[in-house]
Structure formats: C-alpha cells, structure tokens
PQR file with spaces between the fields and no chain letter, atoms N, CA, C, O and H, PARSE charges and radii, in Angstrom:
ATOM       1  N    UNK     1     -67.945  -75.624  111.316 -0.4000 1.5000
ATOM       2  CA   UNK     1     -68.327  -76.690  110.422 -0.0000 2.0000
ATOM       3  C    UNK     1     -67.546  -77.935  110.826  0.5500 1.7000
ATOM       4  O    UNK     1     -66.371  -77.929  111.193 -0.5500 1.4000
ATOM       5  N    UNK     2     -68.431  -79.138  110.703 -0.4000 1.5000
ATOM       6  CA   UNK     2     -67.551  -80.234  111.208 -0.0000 2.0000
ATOM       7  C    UNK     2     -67.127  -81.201  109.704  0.5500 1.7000
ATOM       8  O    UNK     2     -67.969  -81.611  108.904 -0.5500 1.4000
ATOM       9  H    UNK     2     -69.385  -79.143  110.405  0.4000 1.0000
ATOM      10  N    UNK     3     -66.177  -81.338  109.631 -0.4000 1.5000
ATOM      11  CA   UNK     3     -65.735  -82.037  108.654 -0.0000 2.0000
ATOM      12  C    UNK     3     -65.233  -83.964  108.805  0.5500 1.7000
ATOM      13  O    UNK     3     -64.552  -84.245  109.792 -0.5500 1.4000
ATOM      14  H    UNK     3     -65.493  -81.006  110.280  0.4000 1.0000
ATOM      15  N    UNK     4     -65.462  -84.677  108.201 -0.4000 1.5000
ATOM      16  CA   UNK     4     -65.008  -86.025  108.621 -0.0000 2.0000
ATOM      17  C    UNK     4     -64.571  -86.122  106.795  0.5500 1.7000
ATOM      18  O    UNK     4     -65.108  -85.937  105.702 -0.5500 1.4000
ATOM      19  H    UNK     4     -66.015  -84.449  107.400  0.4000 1.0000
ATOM      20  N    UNK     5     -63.627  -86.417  107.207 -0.4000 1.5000
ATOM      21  CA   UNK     5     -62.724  -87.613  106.124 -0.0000 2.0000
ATOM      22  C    UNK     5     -62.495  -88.951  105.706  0.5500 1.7000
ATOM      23  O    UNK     5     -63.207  -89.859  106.134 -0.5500 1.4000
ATOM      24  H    UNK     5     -63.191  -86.567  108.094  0.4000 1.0000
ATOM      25  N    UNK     6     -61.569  -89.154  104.910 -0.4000 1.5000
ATOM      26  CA   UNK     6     -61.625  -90.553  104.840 -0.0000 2.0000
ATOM      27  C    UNK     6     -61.247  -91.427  106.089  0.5500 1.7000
ATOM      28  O    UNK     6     -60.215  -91.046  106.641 -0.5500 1.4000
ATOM      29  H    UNK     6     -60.990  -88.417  104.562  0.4000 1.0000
ATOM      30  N    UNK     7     -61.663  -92.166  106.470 -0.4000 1.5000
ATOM      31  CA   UNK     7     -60.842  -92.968  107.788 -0.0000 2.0000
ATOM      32  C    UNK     7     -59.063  -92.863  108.147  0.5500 1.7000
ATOM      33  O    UNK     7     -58.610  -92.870  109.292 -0.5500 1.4000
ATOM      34  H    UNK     7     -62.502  -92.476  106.022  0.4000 1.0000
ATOM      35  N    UNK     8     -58.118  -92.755  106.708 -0.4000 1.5000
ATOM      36  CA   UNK     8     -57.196  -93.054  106.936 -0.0000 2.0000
ATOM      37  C    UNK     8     -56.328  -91.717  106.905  0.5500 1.7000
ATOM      38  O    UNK     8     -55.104  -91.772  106.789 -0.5500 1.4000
ATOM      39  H    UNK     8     -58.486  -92.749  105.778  0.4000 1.0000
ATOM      40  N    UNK     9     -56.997  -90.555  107.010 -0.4000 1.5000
ATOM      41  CA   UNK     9     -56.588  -89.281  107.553 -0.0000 2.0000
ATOM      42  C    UNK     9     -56.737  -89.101  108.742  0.5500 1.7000
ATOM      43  O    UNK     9     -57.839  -89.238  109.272 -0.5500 1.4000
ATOM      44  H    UNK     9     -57.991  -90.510  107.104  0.4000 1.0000
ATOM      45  N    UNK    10     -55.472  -88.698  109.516 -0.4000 1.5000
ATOM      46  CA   UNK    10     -55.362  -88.649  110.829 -0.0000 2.0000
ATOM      47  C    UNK    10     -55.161  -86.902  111.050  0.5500 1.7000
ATOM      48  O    UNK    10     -54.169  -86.303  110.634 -0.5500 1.4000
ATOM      49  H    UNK    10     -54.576  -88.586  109.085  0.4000 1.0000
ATOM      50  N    UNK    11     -56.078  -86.372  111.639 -0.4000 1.5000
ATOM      51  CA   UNK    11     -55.860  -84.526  111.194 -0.0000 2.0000
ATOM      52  C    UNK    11     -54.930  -84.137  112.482  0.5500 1.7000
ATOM      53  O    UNK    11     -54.510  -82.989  112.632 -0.5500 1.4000
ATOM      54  H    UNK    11     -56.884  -86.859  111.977  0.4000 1.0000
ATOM      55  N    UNK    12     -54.668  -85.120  113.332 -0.4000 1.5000
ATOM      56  CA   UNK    12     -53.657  -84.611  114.410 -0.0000 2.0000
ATOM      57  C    UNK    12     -52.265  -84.678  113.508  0.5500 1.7000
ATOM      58  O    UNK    12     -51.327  -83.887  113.608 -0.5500 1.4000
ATOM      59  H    UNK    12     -55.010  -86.052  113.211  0.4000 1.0000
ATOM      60  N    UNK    13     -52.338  -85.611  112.760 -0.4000 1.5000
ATOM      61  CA   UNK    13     -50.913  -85.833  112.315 -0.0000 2.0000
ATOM      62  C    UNK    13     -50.866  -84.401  111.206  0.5500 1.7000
ATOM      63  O    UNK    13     -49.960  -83.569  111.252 -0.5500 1.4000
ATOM      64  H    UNK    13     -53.101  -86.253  112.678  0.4000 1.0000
ATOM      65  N    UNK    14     -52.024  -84.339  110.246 -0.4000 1.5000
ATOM      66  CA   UNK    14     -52.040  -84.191  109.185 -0.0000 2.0000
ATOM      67  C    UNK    14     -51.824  -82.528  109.556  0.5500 1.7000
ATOM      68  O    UNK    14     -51.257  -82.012  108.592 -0.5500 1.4000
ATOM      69  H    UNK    14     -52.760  -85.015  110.208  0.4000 1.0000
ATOM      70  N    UNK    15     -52.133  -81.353  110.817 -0.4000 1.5000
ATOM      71  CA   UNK    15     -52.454  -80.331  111.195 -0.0000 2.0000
ATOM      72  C    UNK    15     -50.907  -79.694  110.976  0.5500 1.7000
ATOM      73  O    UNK    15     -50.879  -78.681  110.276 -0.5500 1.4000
ATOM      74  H    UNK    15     -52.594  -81.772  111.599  0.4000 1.0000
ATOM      75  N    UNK    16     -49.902  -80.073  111.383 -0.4000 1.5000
ATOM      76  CA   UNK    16     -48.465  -79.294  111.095 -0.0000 2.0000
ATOM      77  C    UNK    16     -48.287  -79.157  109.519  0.5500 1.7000
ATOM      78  O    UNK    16     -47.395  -78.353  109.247 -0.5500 1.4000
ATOM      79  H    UNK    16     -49.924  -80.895  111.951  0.4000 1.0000
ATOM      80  N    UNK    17     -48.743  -79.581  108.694 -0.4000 1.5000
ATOM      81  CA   UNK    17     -49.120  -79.719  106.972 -0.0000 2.0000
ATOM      82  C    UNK    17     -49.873  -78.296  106.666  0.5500 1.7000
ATOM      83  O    UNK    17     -49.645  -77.347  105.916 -0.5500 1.4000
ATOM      84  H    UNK    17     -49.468  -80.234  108.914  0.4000 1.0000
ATOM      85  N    UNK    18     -50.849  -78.611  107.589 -0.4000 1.5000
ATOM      86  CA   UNK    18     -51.860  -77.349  107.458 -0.0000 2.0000
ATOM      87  C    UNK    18     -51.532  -76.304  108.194  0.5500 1.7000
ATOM      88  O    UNK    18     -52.013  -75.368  107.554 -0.5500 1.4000
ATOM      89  H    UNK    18     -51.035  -79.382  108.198  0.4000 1.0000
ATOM      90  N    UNK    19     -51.025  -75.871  109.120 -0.4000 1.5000
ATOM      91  CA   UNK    19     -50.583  -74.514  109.693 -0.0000 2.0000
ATOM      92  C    UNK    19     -49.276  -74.504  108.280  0.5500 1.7000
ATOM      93  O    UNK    19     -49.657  -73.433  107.806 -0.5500 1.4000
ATOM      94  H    UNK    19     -50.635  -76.631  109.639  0.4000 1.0000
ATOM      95  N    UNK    20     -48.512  -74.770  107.677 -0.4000 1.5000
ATOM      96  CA   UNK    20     -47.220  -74.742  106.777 -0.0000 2.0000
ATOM      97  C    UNK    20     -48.102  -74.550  105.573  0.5500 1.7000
ATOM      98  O    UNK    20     -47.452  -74.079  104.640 -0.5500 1.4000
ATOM      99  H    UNK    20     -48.202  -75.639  108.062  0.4000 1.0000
ATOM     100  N    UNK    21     -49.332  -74.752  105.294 -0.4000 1.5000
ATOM     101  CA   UNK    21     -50.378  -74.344  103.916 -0.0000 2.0000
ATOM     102  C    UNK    21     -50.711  -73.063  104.751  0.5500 1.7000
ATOM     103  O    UNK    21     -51.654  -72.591  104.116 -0.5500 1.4000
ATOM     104  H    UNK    21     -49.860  -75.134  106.052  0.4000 1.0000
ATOM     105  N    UNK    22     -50.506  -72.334  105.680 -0.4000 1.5000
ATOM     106  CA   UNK    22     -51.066  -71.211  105.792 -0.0000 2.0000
ATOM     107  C    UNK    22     -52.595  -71.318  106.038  0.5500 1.7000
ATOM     108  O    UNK    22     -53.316  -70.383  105.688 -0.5500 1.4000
ATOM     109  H    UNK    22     -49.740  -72.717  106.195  0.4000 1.0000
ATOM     110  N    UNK    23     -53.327  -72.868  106.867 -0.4000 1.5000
ATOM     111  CA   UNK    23     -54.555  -72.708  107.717 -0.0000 2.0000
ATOM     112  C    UNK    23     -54.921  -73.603  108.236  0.5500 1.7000
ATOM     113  O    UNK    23     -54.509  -74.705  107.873 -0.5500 1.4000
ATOM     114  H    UNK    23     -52.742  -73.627  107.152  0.4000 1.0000
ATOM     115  N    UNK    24     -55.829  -73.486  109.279 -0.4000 1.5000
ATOM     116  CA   UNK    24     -55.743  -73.936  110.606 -0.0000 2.0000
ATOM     117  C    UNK    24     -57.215  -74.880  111.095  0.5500 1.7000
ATOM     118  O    UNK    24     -58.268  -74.708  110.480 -0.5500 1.4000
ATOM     119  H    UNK    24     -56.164  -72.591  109.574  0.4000 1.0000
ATOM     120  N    UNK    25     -57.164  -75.421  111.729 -0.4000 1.5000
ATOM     121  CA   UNK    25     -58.574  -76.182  111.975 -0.0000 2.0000
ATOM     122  C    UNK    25     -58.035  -77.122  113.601  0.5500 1.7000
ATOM     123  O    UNK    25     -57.057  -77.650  114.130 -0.5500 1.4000
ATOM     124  H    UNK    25     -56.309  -75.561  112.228  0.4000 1.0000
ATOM     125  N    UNK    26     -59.106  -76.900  113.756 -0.4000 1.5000
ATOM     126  CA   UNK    26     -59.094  -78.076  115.355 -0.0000 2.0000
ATOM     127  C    UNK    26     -59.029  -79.477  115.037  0.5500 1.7000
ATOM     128  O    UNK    26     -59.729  -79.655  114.040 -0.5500 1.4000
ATOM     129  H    UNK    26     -59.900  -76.471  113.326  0.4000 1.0000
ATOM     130  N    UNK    27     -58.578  -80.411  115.377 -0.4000 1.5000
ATOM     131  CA   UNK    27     -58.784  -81.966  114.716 -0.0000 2.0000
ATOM     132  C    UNK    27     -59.760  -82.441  115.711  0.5500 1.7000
ATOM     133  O    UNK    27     -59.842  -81.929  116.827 -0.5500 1.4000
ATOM     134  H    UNK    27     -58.010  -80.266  116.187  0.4000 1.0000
ATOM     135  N    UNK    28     -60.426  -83.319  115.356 -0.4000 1.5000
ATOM     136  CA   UNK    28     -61.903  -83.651  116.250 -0.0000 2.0000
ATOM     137  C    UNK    28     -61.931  -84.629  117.748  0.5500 1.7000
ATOM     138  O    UNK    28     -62.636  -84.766  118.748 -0.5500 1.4000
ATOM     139  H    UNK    28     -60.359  -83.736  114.449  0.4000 1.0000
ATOM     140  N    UNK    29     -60.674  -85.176  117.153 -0.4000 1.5000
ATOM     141  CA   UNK    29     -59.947  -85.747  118.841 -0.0000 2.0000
ATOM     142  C    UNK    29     -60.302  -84.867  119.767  0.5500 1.7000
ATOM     143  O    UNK    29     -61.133  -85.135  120.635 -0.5500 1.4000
ATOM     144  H    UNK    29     -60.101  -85.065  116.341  0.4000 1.0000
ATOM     145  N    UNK    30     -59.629  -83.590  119.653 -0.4000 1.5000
ATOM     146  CA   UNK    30     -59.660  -82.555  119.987 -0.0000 2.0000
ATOM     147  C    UNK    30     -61.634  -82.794  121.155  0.5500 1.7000
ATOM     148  O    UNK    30     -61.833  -82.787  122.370 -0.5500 1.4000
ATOM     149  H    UNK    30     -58.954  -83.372  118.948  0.4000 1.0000
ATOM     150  N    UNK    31     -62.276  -82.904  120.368 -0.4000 1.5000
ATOM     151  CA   UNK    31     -63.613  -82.949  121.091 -0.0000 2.0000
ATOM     152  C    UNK    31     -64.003  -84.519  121.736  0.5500 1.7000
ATOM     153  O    UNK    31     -65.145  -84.824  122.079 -0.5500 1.4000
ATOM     154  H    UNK    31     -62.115  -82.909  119.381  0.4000 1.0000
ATOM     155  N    UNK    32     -63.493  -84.913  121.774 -0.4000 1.5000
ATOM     156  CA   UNK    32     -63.712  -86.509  122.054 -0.0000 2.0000
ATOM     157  C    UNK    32     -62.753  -86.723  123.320  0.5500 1.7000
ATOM     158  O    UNK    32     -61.600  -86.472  123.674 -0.5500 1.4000
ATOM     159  H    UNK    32     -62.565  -84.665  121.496  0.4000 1.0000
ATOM     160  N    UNK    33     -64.073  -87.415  123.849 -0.4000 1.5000
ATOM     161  CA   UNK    33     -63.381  -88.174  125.176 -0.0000 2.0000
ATOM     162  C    UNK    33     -62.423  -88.822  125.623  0.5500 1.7000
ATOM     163  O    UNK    33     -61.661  -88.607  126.566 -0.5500 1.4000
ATOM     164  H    UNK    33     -65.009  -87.619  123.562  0.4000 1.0000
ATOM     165  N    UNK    34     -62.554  -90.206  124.378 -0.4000 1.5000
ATOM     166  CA   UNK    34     -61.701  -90.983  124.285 -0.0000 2.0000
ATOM     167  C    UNK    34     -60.863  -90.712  123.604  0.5500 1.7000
ATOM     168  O    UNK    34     -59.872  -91.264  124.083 -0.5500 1.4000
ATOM     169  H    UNK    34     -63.173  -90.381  123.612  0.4000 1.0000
ATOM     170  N    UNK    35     -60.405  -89.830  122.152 -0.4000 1.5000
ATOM     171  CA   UNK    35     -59.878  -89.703  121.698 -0.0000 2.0000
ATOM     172  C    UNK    35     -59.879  -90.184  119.957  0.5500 1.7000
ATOM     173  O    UNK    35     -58.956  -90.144  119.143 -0.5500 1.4000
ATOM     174  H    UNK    35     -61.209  -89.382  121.763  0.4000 1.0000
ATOM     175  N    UNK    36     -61.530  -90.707  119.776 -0.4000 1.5000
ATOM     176  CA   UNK    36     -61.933  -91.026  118.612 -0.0000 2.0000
ATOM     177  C    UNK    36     -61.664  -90.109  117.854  0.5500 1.7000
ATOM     178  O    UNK    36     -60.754  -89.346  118.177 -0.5500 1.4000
ATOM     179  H    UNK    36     -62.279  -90.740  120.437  0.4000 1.0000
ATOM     180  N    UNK    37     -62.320  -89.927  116.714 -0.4000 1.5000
ATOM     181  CA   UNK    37     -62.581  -89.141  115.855 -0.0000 2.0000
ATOM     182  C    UNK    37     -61.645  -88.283  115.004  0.5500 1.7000
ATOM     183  O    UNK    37     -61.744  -87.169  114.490 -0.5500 1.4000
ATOM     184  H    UNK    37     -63.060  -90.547  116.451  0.4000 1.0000
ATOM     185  N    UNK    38     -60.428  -89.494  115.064 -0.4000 1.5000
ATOM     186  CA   UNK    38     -59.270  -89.077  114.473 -0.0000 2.0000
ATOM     187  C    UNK    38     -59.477  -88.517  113.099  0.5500 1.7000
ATOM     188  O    UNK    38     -58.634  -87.677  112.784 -0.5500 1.4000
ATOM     189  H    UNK    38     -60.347  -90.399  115.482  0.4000 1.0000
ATOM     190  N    UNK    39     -60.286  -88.749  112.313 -0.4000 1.5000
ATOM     191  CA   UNK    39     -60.481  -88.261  111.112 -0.0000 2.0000
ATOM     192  C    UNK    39     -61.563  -87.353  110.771  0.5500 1.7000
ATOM     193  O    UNK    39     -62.454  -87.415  109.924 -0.5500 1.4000
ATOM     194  H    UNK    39     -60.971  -89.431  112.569  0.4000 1.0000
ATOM     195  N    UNK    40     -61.233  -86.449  111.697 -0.4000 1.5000
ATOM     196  CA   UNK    40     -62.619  -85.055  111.838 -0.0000 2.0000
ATOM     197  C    UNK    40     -62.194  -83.882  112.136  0.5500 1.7000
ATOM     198  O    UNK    40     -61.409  -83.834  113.082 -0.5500 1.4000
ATOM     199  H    UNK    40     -60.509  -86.399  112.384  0.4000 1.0000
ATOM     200  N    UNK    41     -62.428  -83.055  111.697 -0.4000 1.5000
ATOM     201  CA   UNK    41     -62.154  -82.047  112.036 -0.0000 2.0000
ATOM     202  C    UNK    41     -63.334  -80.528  112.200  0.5500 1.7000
ATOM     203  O    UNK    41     -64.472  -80.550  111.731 -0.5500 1.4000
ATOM     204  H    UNK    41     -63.066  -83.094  110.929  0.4000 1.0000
ATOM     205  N    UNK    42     -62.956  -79.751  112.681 -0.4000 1.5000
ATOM     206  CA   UNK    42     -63.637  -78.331  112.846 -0.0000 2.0000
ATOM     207  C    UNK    42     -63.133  -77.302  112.456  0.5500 1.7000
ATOM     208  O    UNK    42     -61.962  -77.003  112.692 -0.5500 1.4000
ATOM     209  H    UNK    42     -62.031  -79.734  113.062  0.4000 1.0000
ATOM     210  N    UNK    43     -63.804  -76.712  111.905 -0.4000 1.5000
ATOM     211  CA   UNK    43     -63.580  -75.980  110.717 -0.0000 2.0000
ATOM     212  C    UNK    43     -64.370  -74.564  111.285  0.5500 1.7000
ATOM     213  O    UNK    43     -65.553  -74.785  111.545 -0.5500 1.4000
ATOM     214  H    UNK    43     -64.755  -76.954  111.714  0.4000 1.0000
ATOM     215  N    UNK    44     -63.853  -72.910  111.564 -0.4000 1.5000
ATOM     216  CA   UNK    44     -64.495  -71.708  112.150 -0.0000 2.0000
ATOM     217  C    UNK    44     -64.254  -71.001  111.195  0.5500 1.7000
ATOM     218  O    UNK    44     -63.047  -70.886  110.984 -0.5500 1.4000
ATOM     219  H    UNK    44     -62.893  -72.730  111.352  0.4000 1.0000
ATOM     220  N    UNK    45     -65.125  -70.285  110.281 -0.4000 1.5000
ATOM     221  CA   UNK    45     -64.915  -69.189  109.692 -0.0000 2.0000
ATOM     222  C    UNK    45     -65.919  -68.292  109.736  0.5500 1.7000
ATOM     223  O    UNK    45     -66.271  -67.663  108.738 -0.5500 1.4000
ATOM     224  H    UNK    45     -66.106  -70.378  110.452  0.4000 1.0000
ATOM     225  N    UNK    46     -66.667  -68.113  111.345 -0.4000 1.5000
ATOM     226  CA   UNK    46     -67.661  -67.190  111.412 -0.0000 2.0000
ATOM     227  C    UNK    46     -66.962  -65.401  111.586  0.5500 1.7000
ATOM     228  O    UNK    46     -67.687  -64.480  111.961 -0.5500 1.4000
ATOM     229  H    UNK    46     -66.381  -68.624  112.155  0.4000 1.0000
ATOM     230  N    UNK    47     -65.761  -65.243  111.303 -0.4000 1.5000
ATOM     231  CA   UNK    47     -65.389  -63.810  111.695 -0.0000 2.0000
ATOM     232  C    UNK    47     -64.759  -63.541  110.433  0.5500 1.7000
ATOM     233  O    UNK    47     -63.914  -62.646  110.449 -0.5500 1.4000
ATOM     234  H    UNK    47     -65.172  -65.991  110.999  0.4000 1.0000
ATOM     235  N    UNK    48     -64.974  -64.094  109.394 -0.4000 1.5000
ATOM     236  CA   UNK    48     -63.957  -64.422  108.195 -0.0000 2.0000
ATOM     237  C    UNK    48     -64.961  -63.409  106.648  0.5500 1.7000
ATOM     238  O    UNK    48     -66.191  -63.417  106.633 -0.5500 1.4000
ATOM     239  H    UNK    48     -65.660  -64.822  109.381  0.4000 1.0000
ATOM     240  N    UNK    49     -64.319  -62.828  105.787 -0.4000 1.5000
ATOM     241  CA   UNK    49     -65.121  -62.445  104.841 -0.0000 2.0000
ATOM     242  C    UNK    49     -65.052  -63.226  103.974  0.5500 1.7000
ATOM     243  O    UNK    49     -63.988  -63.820  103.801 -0.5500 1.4000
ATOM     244  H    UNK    49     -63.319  -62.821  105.799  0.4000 1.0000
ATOM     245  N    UNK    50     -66.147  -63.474  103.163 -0.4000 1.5000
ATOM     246  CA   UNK    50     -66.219  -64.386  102.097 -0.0000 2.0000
ATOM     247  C    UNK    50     -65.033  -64.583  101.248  0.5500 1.7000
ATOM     248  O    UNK    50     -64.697  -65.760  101.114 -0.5500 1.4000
ATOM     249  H    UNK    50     -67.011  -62.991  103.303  0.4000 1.0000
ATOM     250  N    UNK    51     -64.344  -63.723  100.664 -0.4000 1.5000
ATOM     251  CA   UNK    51     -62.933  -63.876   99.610 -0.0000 2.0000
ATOM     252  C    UNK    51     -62.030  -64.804  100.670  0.5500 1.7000
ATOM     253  O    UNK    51     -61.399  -65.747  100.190 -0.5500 1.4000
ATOM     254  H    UNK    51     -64.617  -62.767  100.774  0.4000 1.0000
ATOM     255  N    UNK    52     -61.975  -64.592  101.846 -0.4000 1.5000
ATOM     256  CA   UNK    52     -60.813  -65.360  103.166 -0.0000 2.0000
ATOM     257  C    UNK    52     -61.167  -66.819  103.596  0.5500 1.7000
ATOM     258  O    UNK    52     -60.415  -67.682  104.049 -0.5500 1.4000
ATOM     259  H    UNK    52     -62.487  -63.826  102.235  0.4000 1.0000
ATOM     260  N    UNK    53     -62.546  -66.874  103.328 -0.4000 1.5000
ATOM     261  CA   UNK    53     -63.075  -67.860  103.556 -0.0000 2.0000
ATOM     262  C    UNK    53     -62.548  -68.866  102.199  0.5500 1.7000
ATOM     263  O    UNK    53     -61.855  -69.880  102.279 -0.5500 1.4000
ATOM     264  H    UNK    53     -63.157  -66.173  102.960  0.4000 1.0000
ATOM     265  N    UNK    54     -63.019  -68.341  101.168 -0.4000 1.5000
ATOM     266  CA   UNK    54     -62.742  -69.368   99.770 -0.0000 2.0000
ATOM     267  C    UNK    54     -61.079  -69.421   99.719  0.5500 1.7000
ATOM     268  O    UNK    54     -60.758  -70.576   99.437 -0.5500 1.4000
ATOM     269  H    UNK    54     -63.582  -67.518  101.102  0.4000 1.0000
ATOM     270  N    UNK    55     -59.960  -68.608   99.887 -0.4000 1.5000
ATOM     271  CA   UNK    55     -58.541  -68.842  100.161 -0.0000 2.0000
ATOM     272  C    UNK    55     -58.836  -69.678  100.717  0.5500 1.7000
ATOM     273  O    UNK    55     -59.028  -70.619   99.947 -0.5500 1.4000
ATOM     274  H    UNK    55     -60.221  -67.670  100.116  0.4000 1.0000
ATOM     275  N    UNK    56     -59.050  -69.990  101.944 -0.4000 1.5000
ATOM     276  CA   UNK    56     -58.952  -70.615  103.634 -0.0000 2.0000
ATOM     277  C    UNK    56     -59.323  -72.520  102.710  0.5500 1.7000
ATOM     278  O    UNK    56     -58.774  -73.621  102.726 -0.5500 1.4000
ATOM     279  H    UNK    56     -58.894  -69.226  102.569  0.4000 1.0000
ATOM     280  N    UNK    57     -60.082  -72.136  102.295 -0.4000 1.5000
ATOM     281  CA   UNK    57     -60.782  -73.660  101.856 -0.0000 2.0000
ATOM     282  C    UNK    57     -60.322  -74.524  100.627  0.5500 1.7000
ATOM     283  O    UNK    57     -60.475  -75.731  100.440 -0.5500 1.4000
ATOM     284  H    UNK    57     -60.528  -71.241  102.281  0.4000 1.0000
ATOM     285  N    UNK    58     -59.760  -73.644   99.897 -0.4000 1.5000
ATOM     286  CA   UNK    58     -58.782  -73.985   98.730 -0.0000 2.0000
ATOM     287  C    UNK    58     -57.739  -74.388   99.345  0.5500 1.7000
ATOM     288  O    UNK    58     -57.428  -75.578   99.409 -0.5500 1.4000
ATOM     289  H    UNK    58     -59.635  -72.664  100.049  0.4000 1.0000
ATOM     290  N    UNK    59     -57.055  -73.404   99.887 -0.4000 1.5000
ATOM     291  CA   UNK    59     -55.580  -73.907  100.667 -0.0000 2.0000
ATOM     292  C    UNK    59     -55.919  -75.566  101.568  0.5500 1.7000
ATOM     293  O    UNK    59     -55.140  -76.511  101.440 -0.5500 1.4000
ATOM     294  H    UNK    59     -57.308  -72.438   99.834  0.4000 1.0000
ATOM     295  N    UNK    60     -57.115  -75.642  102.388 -0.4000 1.5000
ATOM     296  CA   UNK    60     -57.296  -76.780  102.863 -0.0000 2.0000
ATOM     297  C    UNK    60     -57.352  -77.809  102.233  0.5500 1.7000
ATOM     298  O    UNK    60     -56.759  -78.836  102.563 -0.5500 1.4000
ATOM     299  H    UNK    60     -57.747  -74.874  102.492  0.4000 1.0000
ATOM     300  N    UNK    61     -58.399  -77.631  100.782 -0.4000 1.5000
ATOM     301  CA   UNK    61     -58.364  -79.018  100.472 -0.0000 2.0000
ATOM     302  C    UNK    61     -56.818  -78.887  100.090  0.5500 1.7000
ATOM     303  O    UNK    61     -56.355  -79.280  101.161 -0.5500 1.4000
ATOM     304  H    UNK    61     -58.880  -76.797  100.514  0.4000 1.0000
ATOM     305  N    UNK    62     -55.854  -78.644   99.408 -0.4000 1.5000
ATOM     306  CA   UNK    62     -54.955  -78.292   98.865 -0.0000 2.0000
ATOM     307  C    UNK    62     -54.224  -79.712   99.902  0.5500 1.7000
ATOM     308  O    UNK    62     -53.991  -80.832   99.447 -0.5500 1.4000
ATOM     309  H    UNK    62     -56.230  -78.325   98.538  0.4000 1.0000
ATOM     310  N    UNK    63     -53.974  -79.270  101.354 -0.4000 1.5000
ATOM     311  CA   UNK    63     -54.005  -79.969  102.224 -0.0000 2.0000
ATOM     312  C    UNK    63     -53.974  -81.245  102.194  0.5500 1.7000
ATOM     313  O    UNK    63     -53.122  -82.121  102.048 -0.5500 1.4000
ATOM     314  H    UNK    63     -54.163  -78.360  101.724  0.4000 1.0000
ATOM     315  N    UNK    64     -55.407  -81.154  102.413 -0.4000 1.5000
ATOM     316  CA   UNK    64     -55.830  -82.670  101.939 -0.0000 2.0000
ATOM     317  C    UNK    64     -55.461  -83.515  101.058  0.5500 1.7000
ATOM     318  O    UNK    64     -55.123  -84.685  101.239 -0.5500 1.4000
ATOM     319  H    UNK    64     -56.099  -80.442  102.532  0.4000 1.0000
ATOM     320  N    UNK    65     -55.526  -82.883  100.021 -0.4000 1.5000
ATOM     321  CA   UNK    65     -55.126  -84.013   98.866 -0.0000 2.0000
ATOM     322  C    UNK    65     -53.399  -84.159   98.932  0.5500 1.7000
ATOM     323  O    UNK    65     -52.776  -85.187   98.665 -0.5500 1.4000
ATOM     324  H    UNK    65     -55.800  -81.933   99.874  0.4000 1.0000
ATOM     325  N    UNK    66     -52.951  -83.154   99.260 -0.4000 1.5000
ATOM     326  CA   UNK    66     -51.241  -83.677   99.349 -0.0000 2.0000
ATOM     327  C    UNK    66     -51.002  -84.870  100.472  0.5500 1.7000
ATOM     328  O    UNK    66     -50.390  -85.917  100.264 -0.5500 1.4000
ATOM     329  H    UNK    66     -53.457  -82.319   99.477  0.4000 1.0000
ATOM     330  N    UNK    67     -51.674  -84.438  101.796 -0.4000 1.5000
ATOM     331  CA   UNK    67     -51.565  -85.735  102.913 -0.0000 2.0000
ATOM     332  C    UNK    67     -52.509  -86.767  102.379  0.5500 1.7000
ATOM     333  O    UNK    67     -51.918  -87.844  102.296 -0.5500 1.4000
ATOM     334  H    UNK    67     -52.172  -83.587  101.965  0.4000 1.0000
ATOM     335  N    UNK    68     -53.751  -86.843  101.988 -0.4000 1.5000
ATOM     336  CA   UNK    68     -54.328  -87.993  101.248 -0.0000 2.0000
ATOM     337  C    UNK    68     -53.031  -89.256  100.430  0.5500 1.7000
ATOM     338  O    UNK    68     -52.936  -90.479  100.531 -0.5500 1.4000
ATOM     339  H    UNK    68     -54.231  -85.968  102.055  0.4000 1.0000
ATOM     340  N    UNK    69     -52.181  -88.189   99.625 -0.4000 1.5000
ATOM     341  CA   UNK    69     -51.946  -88.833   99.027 -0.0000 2.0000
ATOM     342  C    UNK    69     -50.128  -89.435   98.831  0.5500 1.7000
ATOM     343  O    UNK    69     -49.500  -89.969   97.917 -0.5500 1.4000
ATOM     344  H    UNK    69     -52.257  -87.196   99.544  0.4000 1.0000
ATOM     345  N    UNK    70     -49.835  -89.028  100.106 -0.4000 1.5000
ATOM     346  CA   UNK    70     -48.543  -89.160  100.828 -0.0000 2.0000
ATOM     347  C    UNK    70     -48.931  -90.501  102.162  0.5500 1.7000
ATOM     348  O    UNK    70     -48.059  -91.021  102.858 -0.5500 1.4000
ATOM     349  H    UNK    70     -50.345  -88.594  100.848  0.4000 1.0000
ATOM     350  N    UNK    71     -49.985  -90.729  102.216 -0.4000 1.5000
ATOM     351  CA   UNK    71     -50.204  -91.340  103.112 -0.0000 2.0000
ATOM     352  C    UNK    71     -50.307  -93.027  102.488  0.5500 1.7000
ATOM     353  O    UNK    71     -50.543  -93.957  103.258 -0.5500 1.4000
ATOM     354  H    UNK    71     -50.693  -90.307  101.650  0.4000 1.0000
C-alpha cells in the first residue's frame, strides 16, 4: 500500500520513531530517482493475519501523530 502524507512529514526522518513503535515501512524516497517523495511511504502486509495487520496500523498511525506533532 502506498501511503502519502502531509508534505511536512519526512518518513526518512520519521522511520527510527517507527521501528522504536515496534513497525516498519519503506519511505518512498526509497523508490524515487531523485529522491522525491519524501512524504510517502510503503506499506506490506501481504504475509500478515488480519489481528497483526490492525496492531501494525494502530501502532503506525500512533506514529504519525506523535512525529506530526513534534514536528
């Protein structure tokens, strides 16, 4: 799943936050040439069971809104 955020989330920065919440995502730089797409990310939970999946996504936004709002 590809995720984009607000502009002023940077998920390279924001990713050591999220491995320390206990989950993980690619930041979308990550897919970019130049190195755009600082505020995107990818998101895999095709090997995942549904209960791991809803943890996984709670804990993320969880994430989010703490770096959202530290930023």
């Amino acid at each position: 799943m590809w995720v984009t955020l607000p502009e002023a989330v940077d998920t390279w920065e924001m990713f050591e936050a999220a491995v320390e919440g206990k989950v993980a995502y690619i930041p979308g730089a990550a897919f970019a040439v130049h190195g755009d797409h600082r505020n995107t990310m990818r998101l895999n939970f095709s090997n995942l069971q549904l209960e791991a999946i809803q943890v996984g996504i709670a804990r993320m936004a969880e994430v989010i809104r703490d770096w959202s709002g530290s930023s």
